[in-house]
gemmi code that builds the backbone of each chain (N, CA, C; Angstrom):
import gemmi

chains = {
    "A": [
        ("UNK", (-7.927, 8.919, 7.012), (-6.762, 9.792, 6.920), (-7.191, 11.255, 7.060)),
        ("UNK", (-5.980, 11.930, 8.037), (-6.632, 13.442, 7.648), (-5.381, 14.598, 7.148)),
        ("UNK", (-6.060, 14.791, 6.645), (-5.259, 16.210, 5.665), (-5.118, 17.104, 6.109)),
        ("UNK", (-4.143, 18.260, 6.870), (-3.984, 19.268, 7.337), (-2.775, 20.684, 6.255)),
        ("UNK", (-3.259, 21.217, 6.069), (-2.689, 22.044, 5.007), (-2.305, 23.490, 5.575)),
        ("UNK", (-1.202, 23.971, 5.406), (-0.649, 25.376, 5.698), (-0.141, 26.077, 4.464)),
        ("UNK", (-0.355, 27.179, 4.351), (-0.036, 27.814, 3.467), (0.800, 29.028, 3.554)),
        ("UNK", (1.730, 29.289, 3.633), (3.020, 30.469, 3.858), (3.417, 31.157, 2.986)),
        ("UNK", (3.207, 31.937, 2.221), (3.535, 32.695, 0.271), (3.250, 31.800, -0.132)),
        ("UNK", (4.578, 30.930, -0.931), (4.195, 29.807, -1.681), (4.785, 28.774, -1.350)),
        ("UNK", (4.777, 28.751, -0.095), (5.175, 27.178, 0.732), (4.088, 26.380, 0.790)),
        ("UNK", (4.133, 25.631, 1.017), (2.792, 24.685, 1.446), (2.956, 23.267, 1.820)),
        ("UNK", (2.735, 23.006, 3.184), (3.136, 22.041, 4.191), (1.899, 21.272, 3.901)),
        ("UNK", (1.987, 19.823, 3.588), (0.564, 19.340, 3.834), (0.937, 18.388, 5.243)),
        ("UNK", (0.502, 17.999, 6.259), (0.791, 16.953, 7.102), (-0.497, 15.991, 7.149)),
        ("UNK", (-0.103, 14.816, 6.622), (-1.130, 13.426, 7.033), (-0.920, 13.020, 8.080)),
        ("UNK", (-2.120, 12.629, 8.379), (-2.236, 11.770, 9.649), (-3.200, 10.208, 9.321)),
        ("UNK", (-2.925, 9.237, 9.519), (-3.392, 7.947, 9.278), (-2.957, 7.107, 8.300)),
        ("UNK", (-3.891, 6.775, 7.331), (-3.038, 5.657, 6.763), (-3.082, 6.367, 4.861)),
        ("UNK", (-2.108, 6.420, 4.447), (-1.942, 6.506, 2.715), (-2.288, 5.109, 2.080)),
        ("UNK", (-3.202, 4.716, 1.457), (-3.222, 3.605, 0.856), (-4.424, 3.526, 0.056)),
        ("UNK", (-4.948, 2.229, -0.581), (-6.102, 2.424, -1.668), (-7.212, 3.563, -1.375)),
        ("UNK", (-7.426, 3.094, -0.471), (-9.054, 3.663, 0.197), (-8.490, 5.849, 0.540)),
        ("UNK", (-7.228, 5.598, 0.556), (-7.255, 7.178, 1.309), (-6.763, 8.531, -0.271)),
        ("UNK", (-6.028, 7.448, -0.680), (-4.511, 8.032, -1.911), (-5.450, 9.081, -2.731)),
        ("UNK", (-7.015, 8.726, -3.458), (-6.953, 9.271, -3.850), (-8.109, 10.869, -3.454)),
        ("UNK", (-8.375, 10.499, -1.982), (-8.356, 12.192, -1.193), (-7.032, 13.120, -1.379)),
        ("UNK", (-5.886, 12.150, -0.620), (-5.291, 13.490, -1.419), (-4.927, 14.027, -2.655)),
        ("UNK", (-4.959, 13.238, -3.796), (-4.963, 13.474, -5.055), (-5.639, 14.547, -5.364)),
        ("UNK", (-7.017, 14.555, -5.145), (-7.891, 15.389, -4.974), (-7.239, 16.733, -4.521)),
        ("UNK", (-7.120, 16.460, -3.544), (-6.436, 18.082, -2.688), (-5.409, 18.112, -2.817)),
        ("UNK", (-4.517, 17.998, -3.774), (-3.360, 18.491, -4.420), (-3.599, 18.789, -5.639)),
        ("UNK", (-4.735, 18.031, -6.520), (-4.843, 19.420, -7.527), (-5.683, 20.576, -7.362)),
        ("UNK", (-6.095, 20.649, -6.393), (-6.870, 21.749, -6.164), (-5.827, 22.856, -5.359)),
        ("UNK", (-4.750, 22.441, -4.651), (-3.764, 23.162, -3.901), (-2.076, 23.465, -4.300)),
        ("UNK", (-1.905, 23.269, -5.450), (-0.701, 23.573, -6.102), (-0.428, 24.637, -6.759)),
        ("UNK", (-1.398, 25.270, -7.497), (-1.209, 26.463, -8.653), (-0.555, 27.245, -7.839)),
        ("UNK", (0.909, 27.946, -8.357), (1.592, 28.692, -7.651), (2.363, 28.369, -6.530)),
        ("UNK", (2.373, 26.713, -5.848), (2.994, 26.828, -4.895), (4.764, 26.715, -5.473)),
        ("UNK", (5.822, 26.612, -5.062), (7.031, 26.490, -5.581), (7.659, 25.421, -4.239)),
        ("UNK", (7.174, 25.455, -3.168), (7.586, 24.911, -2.337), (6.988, 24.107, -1.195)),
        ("UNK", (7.128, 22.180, -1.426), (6.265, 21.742, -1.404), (6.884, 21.132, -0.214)),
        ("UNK", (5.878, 20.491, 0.643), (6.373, 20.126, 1.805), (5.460, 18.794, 2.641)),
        ("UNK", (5.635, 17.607, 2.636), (4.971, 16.987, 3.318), (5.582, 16.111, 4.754)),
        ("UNK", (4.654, 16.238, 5.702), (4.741, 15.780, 7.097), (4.178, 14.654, 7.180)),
        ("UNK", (4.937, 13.654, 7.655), (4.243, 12.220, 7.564), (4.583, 11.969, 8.961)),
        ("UNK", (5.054, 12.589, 10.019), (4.625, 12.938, 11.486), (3.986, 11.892, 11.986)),
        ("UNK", (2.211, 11.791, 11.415), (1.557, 11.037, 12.073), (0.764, 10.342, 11.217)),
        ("UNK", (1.679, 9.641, 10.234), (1.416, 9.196, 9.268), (1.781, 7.724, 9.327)),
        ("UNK", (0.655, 6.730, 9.165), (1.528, 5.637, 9.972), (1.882, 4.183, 8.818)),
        ("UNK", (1.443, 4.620, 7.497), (2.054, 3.760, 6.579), (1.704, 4.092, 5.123)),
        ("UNK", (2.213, 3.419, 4.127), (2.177, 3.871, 2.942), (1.959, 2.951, 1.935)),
        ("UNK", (1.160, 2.619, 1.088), (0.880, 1.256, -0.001), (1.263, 2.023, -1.177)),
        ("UNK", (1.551, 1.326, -2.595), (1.977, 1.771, -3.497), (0.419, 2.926, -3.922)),
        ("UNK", (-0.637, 2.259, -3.849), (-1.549, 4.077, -4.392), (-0.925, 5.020, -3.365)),
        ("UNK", (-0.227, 5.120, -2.680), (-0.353, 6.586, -1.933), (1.397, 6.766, -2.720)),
        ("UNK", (1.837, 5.738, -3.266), (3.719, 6.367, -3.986), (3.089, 7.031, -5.274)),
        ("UNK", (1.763, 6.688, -5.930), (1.389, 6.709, -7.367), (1.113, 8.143, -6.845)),
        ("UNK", (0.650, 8.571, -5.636), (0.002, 10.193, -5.507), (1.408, 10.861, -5.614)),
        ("UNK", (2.082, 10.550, -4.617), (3.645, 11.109, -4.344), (4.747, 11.345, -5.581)),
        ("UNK", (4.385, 10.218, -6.700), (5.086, 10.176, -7.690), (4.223, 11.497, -8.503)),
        ("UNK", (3.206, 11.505, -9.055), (2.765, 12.465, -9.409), (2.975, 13.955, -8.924)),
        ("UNK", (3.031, 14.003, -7.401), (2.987, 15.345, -7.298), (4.365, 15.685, -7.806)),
        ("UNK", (5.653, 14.320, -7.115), (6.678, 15.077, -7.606), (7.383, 15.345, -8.704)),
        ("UNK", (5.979, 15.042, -9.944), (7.028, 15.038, -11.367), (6.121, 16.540, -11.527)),
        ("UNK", (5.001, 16.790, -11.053), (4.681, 18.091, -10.838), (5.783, 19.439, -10.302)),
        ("UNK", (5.953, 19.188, -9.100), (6.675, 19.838, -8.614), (8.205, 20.115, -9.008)),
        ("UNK", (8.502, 19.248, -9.560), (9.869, 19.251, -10.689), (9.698, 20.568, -11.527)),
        ("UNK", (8.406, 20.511, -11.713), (8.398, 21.697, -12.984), (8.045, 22.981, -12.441)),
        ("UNK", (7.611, 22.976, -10.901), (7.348, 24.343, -10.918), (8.010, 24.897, -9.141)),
        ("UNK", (8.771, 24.017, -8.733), (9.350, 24.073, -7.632), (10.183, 22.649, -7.539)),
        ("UNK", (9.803, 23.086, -5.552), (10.364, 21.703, -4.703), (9.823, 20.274, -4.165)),
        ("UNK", (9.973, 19.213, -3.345), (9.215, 18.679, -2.638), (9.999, 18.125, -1.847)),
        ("UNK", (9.912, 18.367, -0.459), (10.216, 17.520, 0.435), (9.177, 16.532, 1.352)),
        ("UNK", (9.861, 15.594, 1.672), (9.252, 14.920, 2.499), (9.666, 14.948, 3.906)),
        ("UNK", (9.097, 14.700, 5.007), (9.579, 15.083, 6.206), (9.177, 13.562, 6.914)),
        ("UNK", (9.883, 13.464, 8.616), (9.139, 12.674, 9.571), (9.040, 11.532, 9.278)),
        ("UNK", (9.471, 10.729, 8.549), (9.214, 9.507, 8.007), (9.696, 8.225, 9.202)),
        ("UNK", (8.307, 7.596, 9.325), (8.515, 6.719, 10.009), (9.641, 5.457, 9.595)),
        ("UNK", (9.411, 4.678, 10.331), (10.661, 3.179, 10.160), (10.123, 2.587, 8.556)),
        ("UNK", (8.743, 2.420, 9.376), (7.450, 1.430, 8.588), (7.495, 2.174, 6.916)),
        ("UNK", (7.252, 3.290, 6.929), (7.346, 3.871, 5.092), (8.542, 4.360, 4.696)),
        ("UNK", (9.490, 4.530, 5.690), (11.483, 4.121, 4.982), (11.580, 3.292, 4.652)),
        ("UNK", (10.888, 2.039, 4.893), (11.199, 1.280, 4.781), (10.908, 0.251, 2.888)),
        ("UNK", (9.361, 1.127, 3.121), (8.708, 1.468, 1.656), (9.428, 1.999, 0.670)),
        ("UNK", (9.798, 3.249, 0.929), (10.698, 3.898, 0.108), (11.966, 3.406, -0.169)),
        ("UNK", (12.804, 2.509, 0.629), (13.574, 1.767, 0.288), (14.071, 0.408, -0.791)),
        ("UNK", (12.652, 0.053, -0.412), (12.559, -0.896, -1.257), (12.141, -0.774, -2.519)),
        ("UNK", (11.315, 0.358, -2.705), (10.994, 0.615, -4.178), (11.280, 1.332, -4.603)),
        ("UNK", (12.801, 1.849, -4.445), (13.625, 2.960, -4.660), (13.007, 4.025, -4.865)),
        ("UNK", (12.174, 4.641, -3.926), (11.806, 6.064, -3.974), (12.700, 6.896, -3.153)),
        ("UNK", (13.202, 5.808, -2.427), (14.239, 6.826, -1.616), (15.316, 8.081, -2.745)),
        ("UNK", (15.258, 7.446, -3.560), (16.312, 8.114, -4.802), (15.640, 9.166, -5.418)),
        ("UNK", (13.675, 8.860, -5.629), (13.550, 10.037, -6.347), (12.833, 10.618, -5.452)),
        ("UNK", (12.726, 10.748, -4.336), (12.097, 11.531, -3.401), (13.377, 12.601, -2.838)),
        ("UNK", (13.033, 13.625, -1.874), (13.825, 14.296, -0.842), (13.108, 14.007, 0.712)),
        ("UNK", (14.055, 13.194, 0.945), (13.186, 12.452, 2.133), (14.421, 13.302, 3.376)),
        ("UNK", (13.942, 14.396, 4.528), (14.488, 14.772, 5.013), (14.620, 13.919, 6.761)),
    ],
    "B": [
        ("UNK", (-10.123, -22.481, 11.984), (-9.062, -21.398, 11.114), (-10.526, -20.389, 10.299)),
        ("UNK", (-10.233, -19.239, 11.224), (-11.158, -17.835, 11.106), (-11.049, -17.178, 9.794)),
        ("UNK", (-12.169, -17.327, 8.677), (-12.199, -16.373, 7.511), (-13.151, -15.997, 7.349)),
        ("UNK", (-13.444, -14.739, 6.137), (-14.747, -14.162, 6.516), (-14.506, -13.532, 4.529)),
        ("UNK", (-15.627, -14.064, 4.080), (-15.843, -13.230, 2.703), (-16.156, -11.983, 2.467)),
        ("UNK", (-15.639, -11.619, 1.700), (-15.861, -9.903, 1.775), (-16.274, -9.489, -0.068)),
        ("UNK", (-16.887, -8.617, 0.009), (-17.113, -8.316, -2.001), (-15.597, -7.734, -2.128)),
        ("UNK", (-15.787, -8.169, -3.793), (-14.497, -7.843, -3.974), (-14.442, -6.142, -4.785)),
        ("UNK", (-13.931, -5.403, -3.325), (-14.154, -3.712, -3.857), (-13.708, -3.267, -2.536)),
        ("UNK", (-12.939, -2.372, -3.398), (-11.717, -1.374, -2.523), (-12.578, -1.047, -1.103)),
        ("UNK", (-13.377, -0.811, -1.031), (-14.165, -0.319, -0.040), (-14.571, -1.892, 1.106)),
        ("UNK", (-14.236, -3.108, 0.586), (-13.702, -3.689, 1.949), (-12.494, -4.065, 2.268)),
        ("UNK", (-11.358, -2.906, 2.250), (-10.433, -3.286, 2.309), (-10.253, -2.488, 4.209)),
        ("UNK", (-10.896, -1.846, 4.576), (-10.591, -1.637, 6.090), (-11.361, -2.649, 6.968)),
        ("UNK", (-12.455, -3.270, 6.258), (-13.258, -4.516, 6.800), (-12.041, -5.093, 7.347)),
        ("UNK", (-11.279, -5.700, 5.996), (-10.478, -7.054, 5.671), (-9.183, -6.351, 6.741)),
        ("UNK", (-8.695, -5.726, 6.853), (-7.258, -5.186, 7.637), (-8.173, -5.260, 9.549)),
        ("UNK", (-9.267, -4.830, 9.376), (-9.855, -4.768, 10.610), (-10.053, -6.185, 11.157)),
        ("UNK", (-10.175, -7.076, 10.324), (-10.391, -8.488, 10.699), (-8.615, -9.461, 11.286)),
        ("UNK", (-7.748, -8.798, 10.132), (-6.500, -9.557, 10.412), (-5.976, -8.770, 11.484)),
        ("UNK", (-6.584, -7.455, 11.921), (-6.049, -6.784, 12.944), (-6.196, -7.410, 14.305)),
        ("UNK", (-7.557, -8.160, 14.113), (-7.790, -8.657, 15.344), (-6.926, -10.169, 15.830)),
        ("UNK", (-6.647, -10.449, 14.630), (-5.621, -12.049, 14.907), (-4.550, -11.387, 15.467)),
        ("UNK", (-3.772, -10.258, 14.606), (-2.419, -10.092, 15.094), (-2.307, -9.309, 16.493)),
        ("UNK", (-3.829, -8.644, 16.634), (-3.394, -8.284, 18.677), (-3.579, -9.353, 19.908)),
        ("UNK", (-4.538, -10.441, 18.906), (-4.941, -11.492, 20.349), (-3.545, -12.293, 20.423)),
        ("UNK", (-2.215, -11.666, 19.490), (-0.958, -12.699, 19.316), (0.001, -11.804, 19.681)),
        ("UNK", (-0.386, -10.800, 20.453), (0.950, -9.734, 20.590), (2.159, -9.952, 19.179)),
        ("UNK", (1.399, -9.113, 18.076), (2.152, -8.899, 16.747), (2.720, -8.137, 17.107)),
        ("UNK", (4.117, -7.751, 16.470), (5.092, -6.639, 16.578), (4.241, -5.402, 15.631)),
        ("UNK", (4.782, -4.307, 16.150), (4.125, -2.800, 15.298), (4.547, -3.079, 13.933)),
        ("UNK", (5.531, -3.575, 13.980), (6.328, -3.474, 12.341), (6.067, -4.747, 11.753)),
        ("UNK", (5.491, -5.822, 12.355), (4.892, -6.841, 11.297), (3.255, -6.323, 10.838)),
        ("UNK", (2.762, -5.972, 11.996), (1.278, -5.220, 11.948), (1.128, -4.173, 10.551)),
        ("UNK", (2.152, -3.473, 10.790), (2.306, -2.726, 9.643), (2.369, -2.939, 8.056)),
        ("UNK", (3.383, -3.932, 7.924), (3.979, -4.592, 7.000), (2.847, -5.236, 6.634)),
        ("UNK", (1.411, -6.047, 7.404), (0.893, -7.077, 6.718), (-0.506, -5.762, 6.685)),
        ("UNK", (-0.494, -4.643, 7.187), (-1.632, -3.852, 6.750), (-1.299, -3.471, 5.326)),
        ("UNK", (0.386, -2.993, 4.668), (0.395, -2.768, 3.298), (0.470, -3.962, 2.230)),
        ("UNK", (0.758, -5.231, 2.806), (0.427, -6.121, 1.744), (-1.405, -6.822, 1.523)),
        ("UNK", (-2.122, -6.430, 2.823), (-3.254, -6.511, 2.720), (-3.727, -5.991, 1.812)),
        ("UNK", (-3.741, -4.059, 1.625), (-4.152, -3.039, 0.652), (-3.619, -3.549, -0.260)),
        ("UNK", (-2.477, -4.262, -0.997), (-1.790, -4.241, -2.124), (-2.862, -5.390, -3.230)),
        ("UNK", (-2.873, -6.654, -1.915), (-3.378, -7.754, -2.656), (-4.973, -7.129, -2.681)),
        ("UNK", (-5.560, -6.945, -1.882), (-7.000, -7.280, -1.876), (-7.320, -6.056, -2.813)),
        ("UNK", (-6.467, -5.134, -3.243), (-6.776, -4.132, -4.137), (-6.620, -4.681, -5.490)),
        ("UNK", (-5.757, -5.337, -5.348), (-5.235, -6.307, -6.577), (-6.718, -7.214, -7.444)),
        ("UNK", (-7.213, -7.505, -6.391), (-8.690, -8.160, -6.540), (-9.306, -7.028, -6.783)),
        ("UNK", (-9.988, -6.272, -6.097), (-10.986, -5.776, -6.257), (-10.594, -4.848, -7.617)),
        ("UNK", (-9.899, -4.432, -8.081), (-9.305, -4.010, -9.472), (-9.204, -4.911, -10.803)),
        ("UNK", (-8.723, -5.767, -10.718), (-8.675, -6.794, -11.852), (-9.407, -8.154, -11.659)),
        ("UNK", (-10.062, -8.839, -10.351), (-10.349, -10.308, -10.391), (-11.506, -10.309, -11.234)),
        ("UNK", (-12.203, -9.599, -11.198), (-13.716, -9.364, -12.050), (-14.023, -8.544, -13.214)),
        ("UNK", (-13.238, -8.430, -14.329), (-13.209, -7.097, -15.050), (-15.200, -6.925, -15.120)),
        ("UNK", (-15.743, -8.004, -15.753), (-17.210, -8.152, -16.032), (-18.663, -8.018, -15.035)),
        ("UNK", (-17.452, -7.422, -13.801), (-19.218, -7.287, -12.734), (-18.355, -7.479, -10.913)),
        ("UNK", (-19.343, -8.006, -10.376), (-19.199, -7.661, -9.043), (-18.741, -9.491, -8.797)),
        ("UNK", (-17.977, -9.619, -7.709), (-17.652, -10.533, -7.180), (-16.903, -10.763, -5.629)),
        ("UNK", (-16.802, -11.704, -5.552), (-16.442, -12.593, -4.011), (-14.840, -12.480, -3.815)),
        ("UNK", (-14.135, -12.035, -2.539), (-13.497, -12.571, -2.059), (-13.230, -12.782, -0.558)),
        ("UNK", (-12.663, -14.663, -0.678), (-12.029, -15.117, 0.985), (-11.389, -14.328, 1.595)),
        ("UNK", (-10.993, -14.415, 2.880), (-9.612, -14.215, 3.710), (-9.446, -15.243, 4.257)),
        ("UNK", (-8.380, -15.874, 4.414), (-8.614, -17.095, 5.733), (-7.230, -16.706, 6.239)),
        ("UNK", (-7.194, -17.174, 7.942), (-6.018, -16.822, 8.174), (-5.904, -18.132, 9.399)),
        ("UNK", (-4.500, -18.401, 9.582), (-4.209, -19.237, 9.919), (-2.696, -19.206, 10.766)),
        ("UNK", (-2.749, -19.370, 12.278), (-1.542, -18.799, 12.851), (-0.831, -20.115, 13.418)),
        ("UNK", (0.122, -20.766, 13.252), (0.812, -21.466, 14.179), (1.454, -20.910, 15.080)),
        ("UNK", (1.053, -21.293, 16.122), (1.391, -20.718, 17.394), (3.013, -20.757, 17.707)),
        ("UNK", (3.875, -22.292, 17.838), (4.748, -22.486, 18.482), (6.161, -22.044, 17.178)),
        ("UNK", (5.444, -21.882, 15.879), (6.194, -21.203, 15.388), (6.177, -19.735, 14.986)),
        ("UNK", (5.098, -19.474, 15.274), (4.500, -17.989, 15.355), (4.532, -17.039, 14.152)),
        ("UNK", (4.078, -17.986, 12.995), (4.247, -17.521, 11.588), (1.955, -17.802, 11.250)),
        ("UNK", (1.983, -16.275, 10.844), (0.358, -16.078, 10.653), (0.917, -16.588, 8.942)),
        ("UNK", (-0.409, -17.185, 8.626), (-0.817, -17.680, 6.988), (-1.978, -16.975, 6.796)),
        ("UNK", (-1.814, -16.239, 5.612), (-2.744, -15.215, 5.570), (-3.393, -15.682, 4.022)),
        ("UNK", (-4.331, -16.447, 3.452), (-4.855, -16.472, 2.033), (-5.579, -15.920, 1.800)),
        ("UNK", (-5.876, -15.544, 0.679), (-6.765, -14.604, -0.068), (-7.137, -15.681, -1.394)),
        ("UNK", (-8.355, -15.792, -0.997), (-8.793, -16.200, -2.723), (-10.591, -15.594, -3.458)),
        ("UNK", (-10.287, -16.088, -4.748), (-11.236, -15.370, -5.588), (-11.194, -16.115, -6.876)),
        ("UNK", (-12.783, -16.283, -6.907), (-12.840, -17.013, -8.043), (-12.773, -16.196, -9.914)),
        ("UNK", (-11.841, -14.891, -10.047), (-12.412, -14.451, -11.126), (-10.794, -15.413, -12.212)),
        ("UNK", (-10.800, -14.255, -12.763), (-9.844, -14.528, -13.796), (-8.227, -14.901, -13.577)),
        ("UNK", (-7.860, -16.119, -13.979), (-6.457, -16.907, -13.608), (-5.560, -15.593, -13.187)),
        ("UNK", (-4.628, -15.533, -12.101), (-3.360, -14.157, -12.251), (-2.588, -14.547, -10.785)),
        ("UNK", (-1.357, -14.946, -11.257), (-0.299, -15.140, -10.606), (0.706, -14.427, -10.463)),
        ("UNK", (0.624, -13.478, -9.458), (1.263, -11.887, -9.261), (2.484, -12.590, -8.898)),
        ("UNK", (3.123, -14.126, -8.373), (4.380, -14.383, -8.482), (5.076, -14.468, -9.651)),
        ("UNK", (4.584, -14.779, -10.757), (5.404, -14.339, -12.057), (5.655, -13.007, -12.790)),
        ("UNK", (4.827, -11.949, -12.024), (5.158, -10.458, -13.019), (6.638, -10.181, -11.968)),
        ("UNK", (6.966, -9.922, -12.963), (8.747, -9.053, -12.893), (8.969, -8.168, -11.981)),
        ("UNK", (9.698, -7.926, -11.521), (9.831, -6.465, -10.116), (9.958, -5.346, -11.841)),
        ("UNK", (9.450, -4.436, -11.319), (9.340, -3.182, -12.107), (11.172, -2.284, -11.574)),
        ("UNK", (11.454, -1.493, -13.155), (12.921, -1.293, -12.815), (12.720, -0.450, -11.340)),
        ("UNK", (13.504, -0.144, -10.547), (13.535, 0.732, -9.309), (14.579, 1.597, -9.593)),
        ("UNK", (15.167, 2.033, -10.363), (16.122, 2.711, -10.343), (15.884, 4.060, -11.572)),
        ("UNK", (14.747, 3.952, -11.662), (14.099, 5.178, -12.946), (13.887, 6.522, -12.961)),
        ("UNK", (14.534, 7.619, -12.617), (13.836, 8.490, -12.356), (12.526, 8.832, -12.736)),
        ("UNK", (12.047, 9.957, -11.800), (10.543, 10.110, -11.653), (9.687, 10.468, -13.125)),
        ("UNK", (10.578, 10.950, -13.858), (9.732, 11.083, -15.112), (9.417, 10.043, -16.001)),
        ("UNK", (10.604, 8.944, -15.690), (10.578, 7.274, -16.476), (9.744, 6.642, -15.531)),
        ("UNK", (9.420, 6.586, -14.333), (8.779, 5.649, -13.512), (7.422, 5.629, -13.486)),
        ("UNK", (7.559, 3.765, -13.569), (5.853, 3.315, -13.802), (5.783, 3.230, -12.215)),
        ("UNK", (4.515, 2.715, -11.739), (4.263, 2.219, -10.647), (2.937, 0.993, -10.459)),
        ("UNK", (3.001, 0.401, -11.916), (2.679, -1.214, -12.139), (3.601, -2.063, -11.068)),
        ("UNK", (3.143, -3.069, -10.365), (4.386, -4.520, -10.125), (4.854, -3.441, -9.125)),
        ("UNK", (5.153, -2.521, -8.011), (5.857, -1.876, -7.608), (4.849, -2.618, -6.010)),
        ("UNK", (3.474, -2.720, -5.699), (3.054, -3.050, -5.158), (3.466, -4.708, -4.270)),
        ("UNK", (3.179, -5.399, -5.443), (3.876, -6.723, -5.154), (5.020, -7.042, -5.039)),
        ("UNK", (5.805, -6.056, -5.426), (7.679, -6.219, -4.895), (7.021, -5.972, -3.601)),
        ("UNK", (6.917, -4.862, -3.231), (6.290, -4.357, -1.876), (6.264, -5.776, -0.896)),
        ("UNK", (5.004, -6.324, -1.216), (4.562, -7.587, -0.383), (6.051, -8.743, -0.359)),
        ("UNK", (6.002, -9.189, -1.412), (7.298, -9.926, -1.724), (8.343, -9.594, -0.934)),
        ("UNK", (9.013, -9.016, -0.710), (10.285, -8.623, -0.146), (9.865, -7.941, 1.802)),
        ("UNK", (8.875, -8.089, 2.082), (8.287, -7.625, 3.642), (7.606, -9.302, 4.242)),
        ("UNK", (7.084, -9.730, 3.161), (6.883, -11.237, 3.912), (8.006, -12.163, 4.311)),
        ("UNK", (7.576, -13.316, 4.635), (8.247, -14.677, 4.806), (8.488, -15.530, 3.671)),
        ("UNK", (7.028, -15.494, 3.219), (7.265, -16.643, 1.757), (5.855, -16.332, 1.254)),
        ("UNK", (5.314, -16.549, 0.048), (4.550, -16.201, -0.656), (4.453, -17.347, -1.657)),
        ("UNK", (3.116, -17.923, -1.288), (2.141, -18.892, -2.561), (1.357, -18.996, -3.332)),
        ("UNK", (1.473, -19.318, -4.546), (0.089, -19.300, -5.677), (-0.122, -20.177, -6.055)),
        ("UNK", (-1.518, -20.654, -6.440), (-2.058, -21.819, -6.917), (-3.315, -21.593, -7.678)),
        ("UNK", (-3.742, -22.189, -8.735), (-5.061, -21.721, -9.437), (-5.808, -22.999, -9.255)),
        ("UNK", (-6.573, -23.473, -8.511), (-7.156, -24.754, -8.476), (-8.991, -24.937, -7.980)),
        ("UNK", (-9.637, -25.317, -9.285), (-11.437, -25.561, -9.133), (-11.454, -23.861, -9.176)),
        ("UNK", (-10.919, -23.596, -10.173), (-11.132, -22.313, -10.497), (-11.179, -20.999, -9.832)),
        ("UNK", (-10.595, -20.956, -8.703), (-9.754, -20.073, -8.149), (-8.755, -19.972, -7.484)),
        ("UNK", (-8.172, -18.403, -7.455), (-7.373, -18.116, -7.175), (-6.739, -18.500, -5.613)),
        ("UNK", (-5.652, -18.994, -5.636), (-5.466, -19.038, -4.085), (-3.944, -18.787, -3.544)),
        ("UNK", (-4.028, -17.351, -3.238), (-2.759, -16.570, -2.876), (-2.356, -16.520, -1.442)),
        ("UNK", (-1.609, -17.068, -1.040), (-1.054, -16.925, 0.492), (0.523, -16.641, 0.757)),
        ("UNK", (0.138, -15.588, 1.799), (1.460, -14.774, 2.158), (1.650, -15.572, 3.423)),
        ("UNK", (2.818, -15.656, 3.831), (3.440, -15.887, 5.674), (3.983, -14.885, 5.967)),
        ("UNK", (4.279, -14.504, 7.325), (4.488, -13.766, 8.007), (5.147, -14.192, 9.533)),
        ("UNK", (5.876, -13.928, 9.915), (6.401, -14.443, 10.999), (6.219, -13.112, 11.679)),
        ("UNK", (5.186, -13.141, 13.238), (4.841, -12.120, 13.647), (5.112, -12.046, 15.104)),
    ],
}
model = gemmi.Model(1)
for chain_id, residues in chains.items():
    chain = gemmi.Chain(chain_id)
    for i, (resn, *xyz) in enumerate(residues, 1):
        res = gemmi.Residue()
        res.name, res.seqid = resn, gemmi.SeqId(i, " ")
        for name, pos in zip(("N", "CA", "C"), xyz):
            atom = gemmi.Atom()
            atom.name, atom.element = name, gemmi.Element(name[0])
            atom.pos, atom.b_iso = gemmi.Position(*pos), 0.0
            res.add_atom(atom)
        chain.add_residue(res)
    model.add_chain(chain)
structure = gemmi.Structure()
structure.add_model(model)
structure.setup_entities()
């Protein structure tokens, strides 16, 4: 998986590319606590992101009970394959899946 | 019918997806079954390599098994550690907001509800879990 990160004031776009799952979830874990202090506005691109296992919802769930408290989070680009994820394990409800 | 043992640890879990990858292209798999059986792969074989052994290092199968004229892949996974029949834990609530929500059992709904049919059996002391897939 690769991690691409932008930073705009306190926006911050992360876009993945490959796969979210055991082996990847907790790189970005990693680089989201190292990349949050101060952001308010959170943003992820799943573009080229081509699926999602529950460790990569356990990262997502975390950031966004984070981001609850000190901003936003959207999600962007979402393929068929991890709507389809989010559907079923009702994250569609606590996510902002644009 | 092609299987290949792998240790049981997160780190052969692109082995194990790399191996069923190769059944489902010599079968022209759809993108979205391909998909579907790469996240129940990570779910289960993580499932193992996390809990089958609390006490040390251990073994697990893959075997896979495709009928052609009905075009449903049989995908088992087994391991000899400790008895666990992920068809009896409960779907976890889905309707929790993010500050109530676990993400235990959220995995195996996952698999459950993207397969065909799903089997467990504990027999000569291991585990023997098989998903279908109609691909």
């Amino acid at each position: 998986m690769n991690i691409s990160k932008q930073l705009e004031n306190n926006a911050l776009t992360i876009a993945l590319q490959g796969r979210l799952d055991t082996t990847t979830a907790p790189e970005l874990e990693q680089e989201l606590q190292n990349s949050l202090d101060g952001v308010t506005a959170l943003r992820f691109d799943f573009a080229e992101l081509e699926y999602i296992s529950s460790a990569g919802l356990r990262v997502l769930l975390t950031s966004q009970k984070r981001m609850n408290q000190q901003g936003s989070m959207v999600v962007c680009h979402v393929n068929e394959t991890i709507a389809e994820v989010f559907e079923i394990t009702g994250f569609s409800d606590v996510l902002t899946i644009e | 019918m092609p299987q290949i043992t792998f240790k049981a640890a997160v780190e052969s879990i692109p082995a194990v997806t790399e191996f069923v990858d190769g059944i489902l292209e010599e079968n022209n798999c759809s993108m979205k079954a391909q998909m579907q059986l790469r996240i129940a792969i990570d779910e289960l074989f993580s499932n193992i390599a996390h809990y089958a052994y609390p006490d040390g290092e251990g073994e697990a199968t893959v075997a896979a098994d495709f009928d052609e004229p009905q075009r449903m892949l049989a995908l088992t996974f087994i391991d000899s550690g400790i008895p666990y029949n992920p068809l009896e834990k409960e779907d976890p609530d889905i309707t929790l907001s993010a500050e109530e929500r676990q993400i235990g059992g959220l995995g195996i709904m996952m698999v459950r509800k993207t397969m065909d049919d799903m089997t467990y059996v504990y027999r000569d002391g291991q585990n023997i879990l098989t998903i279908y897939k109609k691909i």
